[in-house]
Structures are given as C-alpha cells and as structure tokens.
N, C-alpha and C positions, 0 to 999 in steps of 0.2 A: 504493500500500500504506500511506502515511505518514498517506494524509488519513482512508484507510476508519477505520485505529486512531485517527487524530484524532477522526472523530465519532464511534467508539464510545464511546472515551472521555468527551467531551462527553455523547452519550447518558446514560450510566453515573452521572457527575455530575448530569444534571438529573433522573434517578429520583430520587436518596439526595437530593438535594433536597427535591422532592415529599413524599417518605413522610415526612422531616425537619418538612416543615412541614404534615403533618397526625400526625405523632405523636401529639399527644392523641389524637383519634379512633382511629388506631390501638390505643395501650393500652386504650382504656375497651370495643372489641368484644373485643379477645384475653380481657381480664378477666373480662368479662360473660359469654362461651362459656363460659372454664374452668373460673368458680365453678359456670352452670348446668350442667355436666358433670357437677360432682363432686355436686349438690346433686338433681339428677335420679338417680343413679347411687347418691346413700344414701338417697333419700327413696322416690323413685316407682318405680324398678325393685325389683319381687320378687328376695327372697333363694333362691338353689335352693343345693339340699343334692344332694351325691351317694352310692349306697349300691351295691355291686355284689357278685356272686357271678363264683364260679369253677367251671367243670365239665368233666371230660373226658370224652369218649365214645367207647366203645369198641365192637368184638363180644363178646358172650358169650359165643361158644367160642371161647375161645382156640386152640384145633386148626382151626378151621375160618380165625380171621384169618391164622394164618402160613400158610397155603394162596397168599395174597392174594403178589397180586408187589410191590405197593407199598402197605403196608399202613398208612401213615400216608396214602397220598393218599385210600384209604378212610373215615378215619377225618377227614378235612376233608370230602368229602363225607356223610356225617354228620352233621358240622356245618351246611352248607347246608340239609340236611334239617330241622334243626329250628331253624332262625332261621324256618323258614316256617309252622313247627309252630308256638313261642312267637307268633308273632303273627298264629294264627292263631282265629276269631271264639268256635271252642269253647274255647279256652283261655281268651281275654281274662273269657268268661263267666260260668268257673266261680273266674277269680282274684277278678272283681267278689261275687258270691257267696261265698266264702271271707271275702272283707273284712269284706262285713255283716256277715254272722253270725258269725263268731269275734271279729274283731275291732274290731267298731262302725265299722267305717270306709264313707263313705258316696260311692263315688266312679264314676263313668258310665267307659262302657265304654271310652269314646273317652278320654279323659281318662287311664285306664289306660295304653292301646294308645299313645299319644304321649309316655308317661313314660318308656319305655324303648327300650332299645335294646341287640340281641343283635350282639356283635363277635369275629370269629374271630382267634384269636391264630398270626397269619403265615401265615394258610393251611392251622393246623394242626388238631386235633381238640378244640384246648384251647378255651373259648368263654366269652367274659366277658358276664354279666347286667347291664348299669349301668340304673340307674335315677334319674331327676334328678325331683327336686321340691323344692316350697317350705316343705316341712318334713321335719326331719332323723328325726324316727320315722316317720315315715308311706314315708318313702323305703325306709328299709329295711325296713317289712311288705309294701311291694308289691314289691319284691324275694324276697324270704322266698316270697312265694304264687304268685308268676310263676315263680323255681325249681324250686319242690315240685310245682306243679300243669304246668306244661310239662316236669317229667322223665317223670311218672307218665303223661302224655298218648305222649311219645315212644314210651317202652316199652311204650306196650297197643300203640300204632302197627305202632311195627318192634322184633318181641317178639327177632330174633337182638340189642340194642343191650343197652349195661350203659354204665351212667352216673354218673361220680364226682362230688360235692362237693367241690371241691378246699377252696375257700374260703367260709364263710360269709357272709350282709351282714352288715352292722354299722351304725349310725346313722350319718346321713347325713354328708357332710365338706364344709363350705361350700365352692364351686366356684364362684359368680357371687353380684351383678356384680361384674366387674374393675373396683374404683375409680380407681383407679391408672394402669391402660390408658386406662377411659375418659376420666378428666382431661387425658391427653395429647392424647388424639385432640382433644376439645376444644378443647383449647393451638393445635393445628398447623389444627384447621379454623377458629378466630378470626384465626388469619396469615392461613388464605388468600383468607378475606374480606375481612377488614381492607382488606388490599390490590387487593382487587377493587374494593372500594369507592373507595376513593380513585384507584385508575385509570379507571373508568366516569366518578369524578365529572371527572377532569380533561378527558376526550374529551370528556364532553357539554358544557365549560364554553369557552365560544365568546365568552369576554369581549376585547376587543383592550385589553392591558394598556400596549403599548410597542411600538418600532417592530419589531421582533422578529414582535410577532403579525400586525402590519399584512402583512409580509411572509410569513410562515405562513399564516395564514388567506384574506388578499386573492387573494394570487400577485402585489401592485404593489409595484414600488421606493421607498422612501423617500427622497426628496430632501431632505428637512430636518424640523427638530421644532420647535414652540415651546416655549422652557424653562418654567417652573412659576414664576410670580412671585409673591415675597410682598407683599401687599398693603402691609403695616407699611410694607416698604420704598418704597414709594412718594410716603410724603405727610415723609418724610425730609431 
C-alpha cells in the first residue's frame, strides 16, 4: 500500500514537473484560445436579437368548453394544433408576402420558417411566438406577421377556437453571442490542449536523457555512468 502511494506520489510530482517546464507553451495556447474566443465571438459571430409574443387559446363557446372534463388539457391541445398550423407552408407564405408588401422586408420562406419558434407554456394553452434574428426591428415584424397571420389562419381552420394576444412583440432584446460564456469555454479548451500537447509531446519524445531512461525505455540495468568532465579541468 506504502509503495502504490509512493509512486503515485512520484507520479504526481513528475506531471507538475513537466507542465512546470513547458509552462511557457502552456500560457501562450490558453492565451491564444481565449483572446480568439473572445475576438471570434465580437467580430465574426452575428449579433441575434430576440422578439416574442404571447397568446392564449381558447373555445369560443364558453358553454360548450365547460362541457369539457379537462378543459385546460383541451386547451394545450390546441396549442399543438397550431404550433403545426404557424409553421405550417400557407402560413410561412402569406407572412413572407405581408413582409414585402407592407413592410419592404425582403426575406425567403425558409429563412422565415427557421427564425422562429412556437413554445407551449407547461403544457398549457398559453403559447409563446419567439423569434430570433440578427436585427432587432426586423425581429419583431416577423413576429408581428407570424402572430397576426397564424391566428387568422387558426381560426378560419378551427372556426369553434378564440384567440388572445396576451402580449405584444417589441424590438428585439440582444440574446447572442455569449461573450463571456464563450471566453471561458475558450479559457478551459486552451487547458485542455495545452496539456495535451505537452503530454503527446512527452510520449513521442524517446530521447534517453539519464540512466533513468536507459532503464524506462531499454528495460536494461544500469551498472555505472560516466560522469560529465570539464575539459578546463583537464589541462589544470
């Protein structure tokens, strides 16, 4: 038990050695990662803005939903119904068409159909419109047209439905990137190369430095060494 902890120990010490004396190398990748984190992360990642709406959806007769035995579980499916509806080819169509034409905004269907994203609140009836893009008005008009134009689609659909605006969009609210985040992750993935690096370099390096190695690398016993003589001392 005494020896295993002796050569862990040992072990342990000839790591903090190693990394000790490739330190330099170490700091100059951690640094190099972090900056290009943070510098990739304000320069070259797009800025996205977020814009969303709030809707709840009901039945329109009210006499007819308390009929219902579980009338909130009604009223989540509902909601499944028209997460399918909003993104669904007629809708995306006529929101691209609303863009043009009212609003000079000039943007493909697809393009649309990937900005957004319909989210049921807990399973309930309640249903939030978020909409992420890389500009903070344009976020919230395609919010605004995806609203207006997937209620109106709902309710020609399923004419018993009635549909609230709880909450308006509003121009967009900067949401990405995470400088901050990303700078770290940077930070911890320059460790853990750093460290890679300088373990690969030590396994591939098969130099016999002392009798130590001769012993590690040969598998033969060392009998003796010749010491290291200075020349100077010679002619002394």
């Amino acid at each position: 038990m005494d020896n295993k902890q002796l050569d862990t120990t040992i072990n342990i010490n000839e790591l903090f050695q190693l990394l000790w004396k490739n330190i330099i190398l170490i700091v100059t990748i951690i640094f190099v990662f972090t900056i290009s984190a943070n510098l990739i992360s304000k320069h070259l990642i797009n800025e996205k803005y977020e814009s969303q709406t709030l809707i709840n959806i009901s039945k329109a007769n009210s006499e007819q939903a308390n009929t219902n035995s579980d009338y909130f579980r009604y009223g989540s499916e509902l909601a499944k119904r028209y997460t399918i509806m909003a993104k669904s080819d007629s809708v995306i169509s006529l929101v691209e068409k609303e863009l043009i034409n009212e609003k000079n905004l000039i943007i493909s269907k697809i393009e649309i159909s990937n900005s957004f994203e319909v989210k049921s609140q807990n399973e309930t009836e309640f249903l939030q419109i978020i909409v992420t893009y890389n500009n903070p008005l344009v976020a919230k008009q395609i919010a605004e047209s995806v609203t207006k134009i997937s209620t109106m689609k709902y309710i020609e659909v399923f004419n018993d439905a009635k549909i609230n605006i709880i909450d308006q969009a509003k121009e967009g609210k900067l949401v990405g990137p995470n400088i901050q985040l990303n700078t770290i992750i940077g930070f911890i993935l320059g460790v853990v190369i750093a460290i890679g690096i300088v373990l690969l370099k030590e396994y591939l390096d098969r130099t016999i430095r002392d009798e130590k190695d001769v012993e590690k690398y040969l598998g033969l016993p060392v009998l003796g060494c010749i010491p290291k003589i200075d020349r100077r001392n010679l002619y002394r």
